[in-house]
C-alpha positions as semicolon CSV with decimal commas, in nm:
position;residue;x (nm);y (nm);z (nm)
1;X;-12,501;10,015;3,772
2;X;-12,620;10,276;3,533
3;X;-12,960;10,319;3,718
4;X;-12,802;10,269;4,079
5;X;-12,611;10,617;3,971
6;X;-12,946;10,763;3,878
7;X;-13,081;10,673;4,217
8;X;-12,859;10,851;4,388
9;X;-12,933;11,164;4,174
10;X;-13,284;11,159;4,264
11;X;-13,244;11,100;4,632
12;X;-13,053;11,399;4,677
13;X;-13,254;11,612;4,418
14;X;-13,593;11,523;4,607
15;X;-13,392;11,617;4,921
16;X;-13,502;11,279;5,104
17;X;-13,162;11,224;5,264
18;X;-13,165;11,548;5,463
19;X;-13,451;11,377;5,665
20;X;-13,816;11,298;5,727
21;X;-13,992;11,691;5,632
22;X;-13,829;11,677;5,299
23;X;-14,034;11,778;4,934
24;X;-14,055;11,551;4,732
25;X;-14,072;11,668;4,357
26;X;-14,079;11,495;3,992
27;X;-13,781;11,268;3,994
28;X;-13,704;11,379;3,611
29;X;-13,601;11,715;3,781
30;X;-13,238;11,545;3,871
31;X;-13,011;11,714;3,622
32;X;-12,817;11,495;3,442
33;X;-12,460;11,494;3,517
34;X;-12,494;11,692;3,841
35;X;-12,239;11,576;4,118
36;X;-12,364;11,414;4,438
37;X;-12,383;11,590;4,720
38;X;-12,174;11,521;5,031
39;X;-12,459;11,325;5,297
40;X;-12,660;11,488;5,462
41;X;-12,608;11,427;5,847
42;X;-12,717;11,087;5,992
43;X;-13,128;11,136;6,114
44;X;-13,164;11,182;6,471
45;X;-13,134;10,806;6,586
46;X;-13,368;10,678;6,906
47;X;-13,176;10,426;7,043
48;X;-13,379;10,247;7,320
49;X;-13,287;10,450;7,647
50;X;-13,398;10,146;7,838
51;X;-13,368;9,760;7,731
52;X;-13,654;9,575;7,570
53;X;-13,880;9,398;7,683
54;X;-13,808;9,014;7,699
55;X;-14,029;8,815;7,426
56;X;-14,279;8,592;7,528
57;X;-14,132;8,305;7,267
58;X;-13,856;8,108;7,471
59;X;-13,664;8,060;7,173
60;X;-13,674;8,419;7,029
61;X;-13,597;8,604;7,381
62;X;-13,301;8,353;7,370
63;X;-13,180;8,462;7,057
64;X;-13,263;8,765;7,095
65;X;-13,039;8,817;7,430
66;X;-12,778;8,644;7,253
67;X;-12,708;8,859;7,034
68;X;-12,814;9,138;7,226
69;X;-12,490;9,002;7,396
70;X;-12,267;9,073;7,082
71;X;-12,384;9,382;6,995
72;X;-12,271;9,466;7,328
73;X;-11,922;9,347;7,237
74;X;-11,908;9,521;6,943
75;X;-12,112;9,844;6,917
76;X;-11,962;9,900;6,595
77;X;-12,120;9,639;6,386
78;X;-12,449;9,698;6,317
79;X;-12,498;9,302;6,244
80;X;-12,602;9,171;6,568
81;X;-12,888;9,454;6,606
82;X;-13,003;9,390;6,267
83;X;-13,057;9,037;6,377
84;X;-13,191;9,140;6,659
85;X;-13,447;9,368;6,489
86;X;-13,531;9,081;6,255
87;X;-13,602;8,866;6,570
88;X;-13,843;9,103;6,729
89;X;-14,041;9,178;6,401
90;X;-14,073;8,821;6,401
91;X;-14,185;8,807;6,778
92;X;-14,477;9,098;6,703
93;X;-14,246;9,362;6,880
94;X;-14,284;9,634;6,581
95;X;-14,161;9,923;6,799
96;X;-13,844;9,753;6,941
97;X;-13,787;9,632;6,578
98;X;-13,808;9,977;6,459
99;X;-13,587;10,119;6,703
100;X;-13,311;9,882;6,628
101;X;-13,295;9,916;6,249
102;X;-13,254;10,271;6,372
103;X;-12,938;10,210;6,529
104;X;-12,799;10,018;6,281
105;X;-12,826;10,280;6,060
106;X;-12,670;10,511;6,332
107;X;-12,354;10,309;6,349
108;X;-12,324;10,280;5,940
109;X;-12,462;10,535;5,696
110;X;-12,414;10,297;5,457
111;X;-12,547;9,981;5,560
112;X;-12,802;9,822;5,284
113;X;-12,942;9,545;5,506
114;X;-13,032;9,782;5,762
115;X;-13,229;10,038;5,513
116;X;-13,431;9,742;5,320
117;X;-13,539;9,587;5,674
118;X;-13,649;9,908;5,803
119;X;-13,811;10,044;5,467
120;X;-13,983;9,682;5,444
121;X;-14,093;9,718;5,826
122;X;-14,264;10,040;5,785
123;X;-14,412;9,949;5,475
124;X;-14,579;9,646;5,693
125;X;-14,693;9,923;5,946
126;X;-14,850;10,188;5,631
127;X;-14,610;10,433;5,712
128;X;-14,539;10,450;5,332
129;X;-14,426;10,766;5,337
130;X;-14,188;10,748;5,540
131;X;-14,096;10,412;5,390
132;X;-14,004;10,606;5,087
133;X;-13,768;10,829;5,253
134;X;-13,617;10,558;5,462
135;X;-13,563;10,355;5,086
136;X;-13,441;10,666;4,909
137;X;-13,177;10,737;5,145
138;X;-13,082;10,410;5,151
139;X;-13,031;10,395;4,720
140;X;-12,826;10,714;4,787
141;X;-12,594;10,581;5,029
142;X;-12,551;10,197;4,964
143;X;-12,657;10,229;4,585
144;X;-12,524;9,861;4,519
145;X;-12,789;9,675;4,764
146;X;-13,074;9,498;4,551
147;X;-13,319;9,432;4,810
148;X;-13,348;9,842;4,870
149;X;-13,462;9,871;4,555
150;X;-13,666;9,576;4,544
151;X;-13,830;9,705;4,857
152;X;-13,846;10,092;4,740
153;X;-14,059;9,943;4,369
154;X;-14,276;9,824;4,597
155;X;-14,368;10,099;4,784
156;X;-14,354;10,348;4,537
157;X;-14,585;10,121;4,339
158;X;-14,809;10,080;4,641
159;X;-14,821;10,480;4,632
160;X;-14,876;10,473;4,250
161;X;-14,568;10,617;4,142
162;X;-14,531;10,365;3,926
163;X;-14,293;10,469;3,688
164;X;-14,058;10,579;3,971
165;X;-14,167;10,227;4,109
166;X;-14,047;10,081;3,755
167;X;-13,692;10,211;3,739
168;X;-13,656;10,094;4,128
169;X;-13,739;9,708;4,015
170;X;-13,548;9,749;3,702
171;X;-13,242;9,852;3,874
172;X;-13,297;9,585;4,116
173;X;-13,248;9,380;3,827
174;X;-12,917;9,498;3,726
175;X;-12,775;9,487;4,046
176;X;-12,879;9,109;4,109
177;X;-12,992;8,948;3,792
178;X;-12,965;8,635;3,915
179;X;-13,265;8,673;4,192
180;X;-13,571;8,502;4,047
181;X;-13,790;8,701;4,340
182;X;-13,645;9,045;4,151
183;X;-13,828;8,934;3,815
184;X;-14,090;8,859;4,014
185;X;-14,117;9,197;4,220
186;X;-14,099;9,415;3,846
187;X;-14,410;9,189;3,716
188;X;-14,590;9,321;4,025
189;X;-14,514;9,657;3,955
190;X;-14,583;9,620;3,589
191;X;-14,922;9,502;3,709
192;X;-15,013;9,716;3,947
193;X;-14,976;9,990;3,702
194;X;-15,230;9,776;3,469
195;X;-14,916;9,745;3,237
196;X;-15,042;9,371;3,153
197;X;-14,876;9,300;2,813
198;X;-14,525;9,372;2,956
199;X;-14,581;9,196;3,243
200;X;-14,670;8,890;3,069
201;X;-14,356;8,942;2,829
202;X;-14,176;9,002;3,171
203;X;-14,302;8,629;3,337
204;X;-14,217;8,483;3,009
205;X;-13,849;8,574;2,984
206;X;-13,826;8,492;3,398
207;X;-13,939;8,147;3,283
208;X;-13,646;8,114;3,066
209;X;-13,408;8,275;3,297
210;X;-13,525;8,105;3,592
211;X;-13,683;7,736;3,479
212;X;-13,676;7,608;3,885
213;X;-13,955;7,839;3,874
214;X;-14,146;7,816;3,635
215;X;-14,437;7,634;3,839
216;X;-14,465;7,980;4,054
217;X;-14,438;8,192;3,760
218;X;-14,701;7,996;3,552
219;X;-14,940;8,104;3,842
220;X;-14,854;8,448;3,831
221;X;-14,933;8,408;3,463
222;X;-15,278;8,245;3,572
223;X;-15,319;8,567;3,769
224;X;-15,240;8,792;3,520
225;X;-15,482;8,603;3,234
226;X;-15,760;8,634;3,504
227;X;-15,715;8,981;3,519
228;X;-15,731;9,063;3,165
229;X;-16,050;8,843;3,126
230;X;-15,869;8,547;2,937
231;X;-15,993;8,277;3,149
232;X;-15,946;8,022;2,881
233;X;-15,597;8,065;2,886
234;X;-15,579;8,096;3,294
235;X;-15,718;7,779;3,239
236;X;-15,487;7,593;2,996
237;X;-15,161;7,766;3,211
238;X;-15,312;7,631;3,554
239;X;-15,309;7,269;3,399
240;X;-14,979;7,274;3,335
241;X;-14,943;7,405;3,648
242;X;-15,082;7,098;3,777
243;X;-14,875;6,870;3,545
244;X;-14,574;6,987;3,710
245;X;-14,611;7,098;4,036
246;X;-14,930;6,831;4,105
247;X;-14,851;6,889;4,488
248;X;-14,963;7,301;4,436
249;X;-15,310;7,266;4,590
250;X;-15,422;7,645;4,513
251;X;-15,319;7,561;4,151
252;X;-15,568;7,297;4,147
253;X;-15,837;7,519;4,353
254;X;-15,843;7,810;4,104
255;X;-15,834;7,594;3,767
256;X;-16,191;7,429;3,898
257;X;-16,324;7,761;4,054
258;X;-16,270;7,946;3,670
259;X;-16,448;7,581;3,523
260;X;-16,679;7,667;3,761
261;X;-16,727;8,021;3,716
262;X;-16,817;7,969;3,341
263;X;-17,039;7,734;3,444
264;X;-16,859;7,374;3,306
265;X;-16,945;7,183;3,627
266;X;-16,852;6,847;3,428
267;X;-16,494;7,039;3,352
268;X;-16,490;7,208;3,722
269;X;-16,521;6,809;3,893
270;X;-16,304;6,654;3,638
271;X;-16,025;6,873;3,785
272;X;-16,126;6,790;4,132
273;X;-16,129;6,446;4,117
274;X;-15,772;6,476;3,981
275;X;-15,714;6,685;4,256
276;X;-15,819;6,442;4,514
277;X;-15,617;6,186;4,379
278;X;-15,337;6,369;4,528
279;X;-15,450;6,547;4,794
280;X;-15,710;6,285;4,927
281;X;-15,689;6,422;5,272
282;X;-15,751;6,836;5,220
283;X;-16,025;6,935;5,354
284;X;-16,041;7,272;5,161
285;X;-16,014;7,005;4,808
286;X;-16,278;6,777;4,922
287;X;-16,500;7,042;5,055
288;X;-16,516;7,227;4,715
289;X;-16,545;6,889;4,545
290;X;-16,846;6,796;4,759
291;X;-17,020;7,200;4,713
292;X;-16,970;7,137;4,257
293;X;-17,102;6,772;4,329
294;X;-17,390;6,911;4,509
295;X;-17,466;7,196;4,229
296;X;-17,389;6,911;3,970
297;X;-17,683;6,731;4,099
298;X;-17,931;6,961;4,137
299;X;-17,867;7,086;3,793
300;X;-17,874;6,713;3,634
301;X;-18,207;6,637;3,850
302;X;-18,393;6,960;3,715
303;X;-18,278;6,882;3,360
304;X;-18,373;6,525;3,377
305;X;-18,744;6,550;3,530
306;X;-18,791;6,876;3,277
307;X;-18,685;6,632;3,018
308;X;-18,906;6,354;3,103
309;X;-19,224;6,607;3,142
310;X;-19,125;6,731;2,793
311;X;-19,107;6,362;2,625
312;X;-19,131;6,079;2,832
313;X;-18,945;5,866;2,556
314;X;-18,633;6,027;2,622
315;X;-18,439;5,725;2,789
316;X;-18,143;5,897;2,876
317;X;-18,385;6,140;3,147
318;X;-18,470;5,873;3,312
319;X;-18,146;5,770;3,371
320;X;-17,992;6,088;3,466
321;X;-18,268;6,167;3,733
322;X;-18,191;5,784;3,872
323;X;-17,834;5,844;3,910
324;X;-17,872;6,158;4,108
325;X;-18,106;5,902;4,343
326;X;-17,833;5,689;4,373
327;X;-17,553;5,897;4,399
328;X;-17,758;5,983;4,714
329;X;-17,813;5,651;4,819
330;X;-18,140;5,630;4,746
331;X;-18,199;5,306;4,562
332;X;-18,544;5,263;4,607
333;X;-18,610;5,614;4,456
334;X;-18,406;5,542;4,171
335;X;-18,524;5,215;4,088
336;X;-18,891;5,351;4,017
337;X;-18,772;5,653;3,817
338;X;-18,578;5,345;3,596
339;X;-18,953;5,095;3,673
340;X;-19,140;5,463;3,506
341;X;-18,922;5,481;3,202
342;X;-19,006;5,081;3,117
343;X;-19,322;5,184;3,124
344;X;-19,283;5,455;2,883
345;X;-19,010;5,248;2,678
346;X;-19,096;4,883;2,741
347;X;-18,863;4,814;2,457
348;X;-18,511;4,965;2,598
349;X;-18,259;4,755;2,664
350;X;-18,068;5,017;2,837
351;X;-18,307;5,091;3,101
352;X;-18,337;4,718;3,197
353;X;-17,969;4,759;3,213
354;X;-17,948;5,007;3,490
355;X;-18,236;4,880;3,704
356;X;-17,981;4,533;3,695
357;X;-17,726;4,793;3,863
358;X;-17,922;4,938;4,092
359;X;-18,098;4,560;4,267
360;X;-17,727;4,505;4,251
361;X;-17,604;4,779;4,442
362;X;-17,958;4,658;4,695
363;X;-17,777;4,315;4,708
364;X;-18,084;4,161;4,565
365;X;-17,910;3,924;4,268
366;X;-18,214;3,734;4,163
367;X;-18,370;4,039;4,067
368;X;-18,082;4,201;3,913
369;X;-17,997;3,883;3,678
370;X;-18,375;3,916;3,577
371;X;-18,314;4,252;3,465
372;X;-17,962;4,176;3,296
373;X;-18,099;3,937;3,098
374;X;-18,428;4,113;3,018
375;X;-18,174;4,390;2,868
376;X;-18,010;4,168;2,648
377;X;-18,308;3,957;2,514
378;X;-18,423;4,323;2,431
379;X;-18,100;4,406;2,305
380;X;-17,837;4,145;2,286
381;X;-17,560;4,431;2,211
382;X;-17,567;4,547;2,583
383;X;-17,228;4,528;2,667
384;X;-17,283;4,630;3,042
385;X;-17,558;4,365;3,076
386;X;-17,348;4,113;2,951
387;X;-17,052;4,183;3,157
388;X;-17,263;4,224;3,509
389;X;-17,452;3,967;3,423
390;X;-17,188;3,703;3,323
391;X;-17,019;3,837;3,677
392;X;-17,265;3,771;3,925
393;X;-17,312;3,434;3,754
394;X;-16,975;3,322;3,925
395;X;-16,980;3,546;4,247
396;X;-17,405;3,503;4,362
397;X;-17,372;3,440;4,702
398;X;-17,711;3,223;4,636
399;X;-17,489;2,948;4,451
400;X;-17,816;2,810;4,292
401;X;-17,813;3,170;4,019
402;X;-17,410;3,051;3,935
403;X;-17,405;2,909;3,612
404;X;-17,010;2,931;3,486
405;X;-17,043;2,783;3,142
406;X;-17,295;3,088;3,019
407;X;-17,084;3,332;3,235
408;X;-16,800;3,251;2,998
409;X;-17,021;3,291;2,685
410;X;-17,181;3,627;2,788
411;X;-16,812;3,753;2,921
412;X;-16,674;3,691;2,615
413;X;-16,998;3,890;2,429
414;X;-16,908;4,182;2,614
415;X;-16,537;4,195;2,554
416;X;-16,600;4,155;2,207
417;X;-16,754;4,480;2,184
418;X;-16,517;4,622;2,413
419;X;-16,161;4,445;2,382
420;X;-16,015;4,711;2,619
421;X;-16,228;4,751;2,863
422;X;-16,052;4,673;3,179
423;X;-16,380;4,589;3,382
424;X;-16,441;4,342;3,119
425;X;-16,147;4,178;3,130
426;X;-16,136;4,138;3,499
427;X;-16,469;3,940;3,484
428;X;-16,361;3,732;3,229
429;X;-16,048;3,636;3,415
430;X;-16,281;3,590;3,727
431;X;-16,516;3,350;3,522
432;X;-16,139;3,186;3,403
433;X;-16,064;3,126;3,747
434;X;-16,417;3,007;3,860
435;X;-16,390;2,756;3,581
436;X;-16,036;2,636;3,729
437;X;-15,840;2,795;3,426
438;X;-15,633;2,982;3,630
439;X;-15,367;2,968;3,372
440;X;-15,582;3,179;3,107
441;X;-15,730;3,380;3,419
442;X;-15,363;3,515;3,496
443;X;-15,309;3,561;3,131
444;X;-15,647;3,782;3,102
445;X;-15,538;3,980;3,426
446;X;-15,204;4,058;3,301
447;X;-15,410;4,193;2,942
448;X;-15,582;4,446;3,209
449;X;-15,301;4,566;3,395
450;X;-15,123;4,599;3,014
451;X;-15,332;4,882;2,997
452;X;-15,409;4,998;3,335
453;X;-15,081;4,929;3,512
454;X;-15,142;5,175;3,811
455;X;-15,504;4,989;3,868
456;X;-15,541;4,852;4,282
457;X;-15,796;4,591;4,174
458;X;-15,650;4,471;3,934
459;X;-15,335;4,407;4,096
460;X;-15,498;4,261;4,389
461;X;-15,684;4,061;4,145
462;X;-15,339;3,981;3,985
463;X;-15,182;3,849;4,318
464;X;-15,486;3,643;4,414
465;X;-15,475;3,450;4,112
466;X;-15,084;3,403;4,134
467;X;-15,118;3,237;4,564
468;X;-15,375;3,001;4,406
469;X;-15,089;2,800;4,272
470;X;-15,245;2,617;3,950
471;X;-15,501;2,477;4,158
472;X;-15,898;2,587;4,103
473;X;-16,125;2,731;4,384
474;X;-16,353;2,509;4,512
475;X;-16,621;2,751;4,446
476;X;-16,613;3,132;4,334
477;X;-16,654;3,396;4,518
478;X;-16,726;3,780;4,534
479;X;-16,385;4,000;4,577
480;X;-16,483;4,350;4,610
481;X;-16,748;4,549;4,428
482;X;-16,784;4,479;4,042
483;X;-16,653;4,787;3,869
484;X;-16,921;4,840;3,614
485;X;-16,978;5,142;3,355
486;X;-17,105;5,412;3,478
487;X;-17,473;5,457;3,498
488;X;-17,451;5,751;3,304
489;X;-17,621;5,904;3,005
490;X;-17,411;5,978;2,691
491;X;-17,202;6,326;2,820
492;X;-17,305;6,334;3,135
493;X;-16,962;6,249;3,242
């Protein structure tokens, strides 16, 4: 209460309850100690002369003719016409809003509601000055309402009075510590008066105060970082942002647009596609996601064919530049950038490996088995070749390429390698099955989903294998597109 006293002080020593033409001087000039004046007379008050006119929302003219009805009934209450007031603000009508906040105050000097609506309307309508005055008064004469002071450290802080603006949020504070949106209004006075360091003590010890909240406060925080050039740790504060408030959408949008803005595309769509995971359908999320994809690519094809001009041994160009081709669809593009890098590097084993992937993704299986197992005669470590290679043996739809016994020998080279790898472990329980061990295929499965329990495929795969009964398939066949490694370069993901 000991700043609510001081508010009252300075109203009357800057005059501002004696009406709208009065001086306002250095609020330091209130005398400590000196009594309050009696109030000044109530303002000349402009009650409408005529009624309003209706609203154009059905819903809002009925309310607000219901309780236009009440404050007929009881012209001393000022609650039904601050309703009402609140109603036609809502509806657009400013003026009739502004006229009825008047009369409330006309029927109660002392009436806080009415003072922090009407200070907060004019503030919406840049009469700030006046907004001041209205907000003033009001500390003076109902020196226990929070919101007016709330309301009056935001205007004075709009005006850049901000140390006027300070002691308005901090008494806010004391009348109402228990309003989160309070802490909130004195960090945005703190800030506005580029008073950073105690604003971000300020958001701090509201996070403690106010944990429910801490989601909204972290992205004040964010803000606040920004603003002092400490992206980094806008950065690590929007992640946890998105840890635990994953459904904040803006939270997500502003952690990828500072990746992006110091230029980490790789870092910028990471956060997207985690972004999309929740919010699959937002347009604003995808459309972002597709504009850093697009950059992404053009950057990755410039590097790749500068690269290759520069040495045309450098393997991993070749497949950079192909994946932008078939990221685009555009198989027959990639596959000669891959045929061009053979040429230069007859000997890698990798390159034979993605050329498999792309005749793969062109449906063409003989072709792609001929370059699987060109890759691992070149280089009988290749993982990836193994694993695609062992897979289409048991799901060609040309059932003359299946050949189950060396799909279970070249599945089981891969996972050797990789003993984790979940797309490794789903072909080998796919060969299991093919082979009618549907036992050790459920087994394998249940290995996978061990360690990616949240995986679709894998549980589909799970509950296909479980309606087989213990009886074989007659033949195998292709369930969905074979999740592969990417056909990426070493960091490019």
């Amino acid at each position: 209460m000991r700043n609510a006293v001081a508010w009252c002080f300075l109203a009357a020593a800057l005059g501002c309850a004696t009406g709208r033409g009065a001086t306002h001087s250095n609020p330091t000039t209130a005398a400590p100690g000196t009594p309050v004046p009696p109030a000044a007379p109530p303002r000349a008050v402009d009650e409408p002369a005529t009624p309003l006119a209706p609203l154009e929302d059905p819903e809002l003219r009925l309310a607000d003719e219901l309780y236009d009805a009440r404050a007929r009934q009881d012209p001393h209450d000022p609650r039904a016409d601050l309703a009402r007031a609140r109603i036609r603000q809502r509806g657009g009508d400013l003026a009739g809003a502004a006229r009825l906040y008047r009369r409330c105050l006309a029927v109660d000097r002392a009436f806080g509601p009415g003072y922090a609506n009407y200070g907060a309307l004019l503030m919406e309508t840049d009469r700030h000055q006046e907004a001041v005055e209205v907000l003033l008064e009001g500390a003076a004469r109902a020196p226990d309402h929070a919101p007016i002071f709330a309301n009056l450290a935001g205007v004075l802080s709009f005006v850049e009075r901000h140390d006027e603006a300070l002691a308005a949020a901090e008494t806010a504070i004391e009348l109402d510590p228990t309003d989160a949106d309070l802490r909130r209004n004195q960090v945005a006075v703190l800030y506005r008066a580029g008073r950073l360091d105690e604003a971000e003590k300020a958001l701090k010890q509201a996070m403690l105060e106010f944990p429910d909240d801490t989601a909204d406060l972290l992205m004040r925080l964010s803000e606040l970082y920004t603003a002092r050039g400490e992206d980094i740790k806008a950065v690590e504060t929007l992640a946890k942002v998105n840890r635990i408030a994953p459904g904040l959408v803006v939270a997500w949008l502003r952690r990828a647009a500072l990746l992006g803005r110091a230029e980490d595309l790789n870092g910028c769509l990471a956060v997207l596609v985690d972004a999309m995971r929740h919010h699959a359908d937002n347009e604003e999320v995808r459309g972002f996601f597709m504009a850093a994809m697009a950059l992404r690519l053009q950057r990755d094809m410039e590097e790749g064919l500068a690269r290759i001009e520069k040495d045309g041994h450098d393997v991993d160009a070749y497949i950079l530049v192909a994946r932008v081709h078939e990221l685009g669809r555009d198989h027959q593009a990639a596959l000669e950038v891959l045929e061009n890098g053979v040429r230069h590097n007859p000997r890698s084993g990798v390159l034979w490996t993605q050329i498999g992937v792309v005749e793969t993704s062109r449906e063409r299986e003989r072709e792609a088995l001929d370059a699987y197992r060109r890759a691992i005669k070149l280089d009988p470590a290749q993982h990836m070749a193994l694993n695609n290679c062992a897979y289409l043996l048991v799901t060609a739809q040309d059932g003359t390429l299946r050949d189950i016994d060396l799909a279970l020998s070249l599945a089981n080279g891969a996972l050797a390698q990789e003993p984790t790898n979940t797309a490794y472990l789903d072909t080998l329980a796919e060969v299991q099955f093919a082979r009618g061990e549907v036992r050790n295929a459920r087994e394998t499965i249940g290995r996978a989903l061990e360690l990616e329990p949240g995986d679709r495929r894998l549980q589909a795969q799970a509950r296909r294998f479980e309606q087989s009964g213990d009886s074989p398939p007659p033949t195998a066949r292709s369930h969905g597109r074979r999740r592969t490694q990417p056909s990426l370069p070493p960091g490019g993901e």
